[in-house]
C-alpha positions in Angstrom: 0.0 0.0 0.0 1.4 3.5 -1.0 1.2 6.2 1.8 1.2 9.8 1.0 3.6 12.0 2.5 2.6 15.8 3.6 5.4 18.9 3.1 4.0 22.0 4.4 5.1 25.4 2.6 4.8 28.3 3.8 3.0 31.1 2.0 2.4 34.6 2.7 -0.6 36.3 3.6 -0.8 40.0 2.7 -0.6 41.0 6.6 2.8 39.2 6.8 2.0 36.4 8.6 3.1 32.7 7.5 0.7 30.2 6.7 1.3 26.4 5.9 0.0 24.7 2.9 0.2 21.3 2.1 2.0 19.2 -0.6 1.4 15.5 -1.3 3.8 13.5 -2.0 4.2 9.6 -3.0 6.2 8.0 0.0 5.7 7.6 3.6 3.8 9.3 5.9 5.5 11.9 7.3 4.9 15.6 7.8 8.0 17.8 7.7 8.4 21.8 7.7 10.2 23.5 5.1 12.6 25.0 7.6 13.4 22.2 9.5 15.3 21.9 13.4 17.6 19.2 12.0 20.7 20.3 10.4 22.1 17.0 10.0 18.9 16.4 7.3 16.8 13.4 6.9 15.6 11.1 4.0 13.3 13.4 2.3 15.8 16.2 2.3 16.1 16.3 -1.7 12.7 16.6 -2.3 13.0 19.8 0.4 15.3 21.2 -1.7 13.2 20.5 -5.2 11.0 22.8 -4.1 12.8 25.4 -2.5 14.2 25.4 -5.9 10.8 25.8 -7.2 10.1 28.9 -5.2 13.5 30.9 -5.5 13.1 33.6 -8.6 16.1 33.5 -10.9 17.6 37.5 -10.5 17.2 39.4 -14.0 20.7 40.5 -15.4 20.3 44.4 -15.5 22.9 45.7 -18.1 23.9 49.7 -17.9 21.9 50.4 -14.6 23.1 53.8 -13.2 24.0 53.9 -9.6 21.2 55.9 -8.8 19.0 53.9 -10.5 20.1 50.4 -8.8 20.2 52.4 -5.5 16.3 53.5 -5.8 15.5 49.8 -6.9 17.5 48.5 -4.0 16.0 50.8 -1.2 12.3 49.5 -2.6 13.2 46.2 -2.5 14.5 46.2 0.9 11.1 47.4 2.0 8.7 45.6 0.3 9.8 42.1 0.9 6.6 40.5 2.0 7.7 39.4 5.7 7.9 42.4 7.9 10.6 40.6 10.0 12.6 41.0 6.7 11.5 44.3 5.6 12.4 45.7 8.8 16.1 44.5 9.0 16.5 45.1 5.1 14.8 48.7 5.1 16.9 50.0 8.4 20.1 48.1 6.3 19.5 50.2 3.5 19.1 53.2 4.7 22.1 53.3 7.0 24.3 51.7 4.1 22.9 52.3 0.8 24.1 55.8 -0.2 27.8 55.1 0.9 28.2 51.5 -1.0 30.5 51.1 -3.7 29.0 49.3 -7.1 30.7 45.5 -6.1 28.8 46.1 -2.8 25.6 47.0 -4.2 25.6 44.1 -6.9 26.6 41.6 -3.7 23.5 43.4 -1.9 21.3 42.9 -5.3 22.4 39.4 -4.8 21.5 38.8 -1.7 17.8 40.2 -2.2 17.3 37.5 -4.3 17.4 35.1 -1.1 14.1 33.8 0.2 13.4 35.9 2.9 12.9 33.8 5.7 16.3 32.5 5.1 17.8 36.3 4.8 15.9 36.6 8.2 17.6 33.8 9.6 21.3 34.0 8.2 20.7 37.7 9.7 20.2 36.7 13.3 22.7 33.9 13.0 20.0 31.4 13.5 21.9 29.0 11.8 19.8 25.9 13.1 16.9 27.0 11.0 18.4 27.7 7.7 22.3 27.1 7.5 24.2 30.1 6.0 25.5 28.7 2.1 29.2 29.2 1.8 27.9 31.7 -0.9 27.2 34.3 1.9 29.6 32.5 4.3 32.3 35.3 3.9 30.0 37.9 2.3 31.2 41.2 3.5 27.5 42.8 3.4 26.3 39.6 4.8 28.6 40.2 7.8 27.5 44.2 7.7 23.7 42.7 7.8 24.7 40.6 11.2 26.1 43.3 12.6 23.4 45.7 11.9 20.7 43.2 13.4 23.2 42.8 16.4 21.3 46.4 17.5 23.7 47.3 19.7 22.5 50.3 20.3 19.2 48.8 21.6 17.0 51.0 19.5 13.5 50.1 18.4 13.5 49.1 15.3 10.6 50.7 12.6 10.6 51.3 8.5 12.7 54.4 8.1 11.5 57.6 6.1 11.9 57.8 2.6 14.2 60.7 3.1 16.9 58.7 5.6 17.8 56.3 1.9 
């Protein structure tokens, strides 16, 4: 007899919040998250990846994008991610950082928005267990700028900047 296996997925809502939907699958029964508490994996770990791979957007190759230009498309990126975990820590990011970042920075930013954001989130806080870091972003200089900007050292309360602070 063929038992059906459950992945749930999560998909957004438009207030932000994370919902789960299910996907069946032939083998056995077994419910897993997407994000899973297991680093070390399990048997149905390539099918996990499948369909992260199925989610991720390939980035568009922009040719002769001013600095300006990439800069304004950055800054609205960074705030209209779809989590507001995400947007938050990517819109306070970019407007402390933006303006001052060379071009190689700003591509490696670009990059970066191209991340799921729950895994941004996570490589972010360091919260490794949940979604381990690729060695992509492993020695990432604006990965490490990101860390140390969600660090909050200066304890401050963190909301969606002005417009005018990018």
């Amino acid at each position: 007899m063929m038992m059906r296996s459950a992945f749930r997925v999560p998909c957004m809502l438009r207030s932000g919040a994370v919902r789960s939907r299910v996907l069946a699958n032939q083998g056995a029964a077994v419910s897993l998250r997407l994000y899973s508490s297991n680093p070390k994996g399990n048997v149905l770990d390539a099918e996990l990846k499948d369909i992260v791979s199925r989610i991720k957007i390939a980035p568009n190759k922009r040719t002769g994008e001013s600095m300006d230009k990439m800069k304004a498309r950055l800054v609205y990126q960074s705030r209209k991610r779809g989590i507001l975990e995400t947007d938050l820590l990517l819109s306070g990011f970019a407007a402390k950082y933006l303006k001052h970042m060379s071009r190689a920075q700003l591509e490696e930013y670009d990059n970066l928005l191209y991340e799921l954001d729950w895994d941004i989130y996570y490589w972010a806080t360091k919260d490794y267990e949940q979604s381990p870091i690729p060695d992509r972003w492993r020695d990432s200089e604006i990965m490490r700028m990101l860390q140390e900007f969600t660090e909050n050292k200066e304890k401050e309360i963190i909301r969606m900047p002005e417009l005018d602070k990018f």
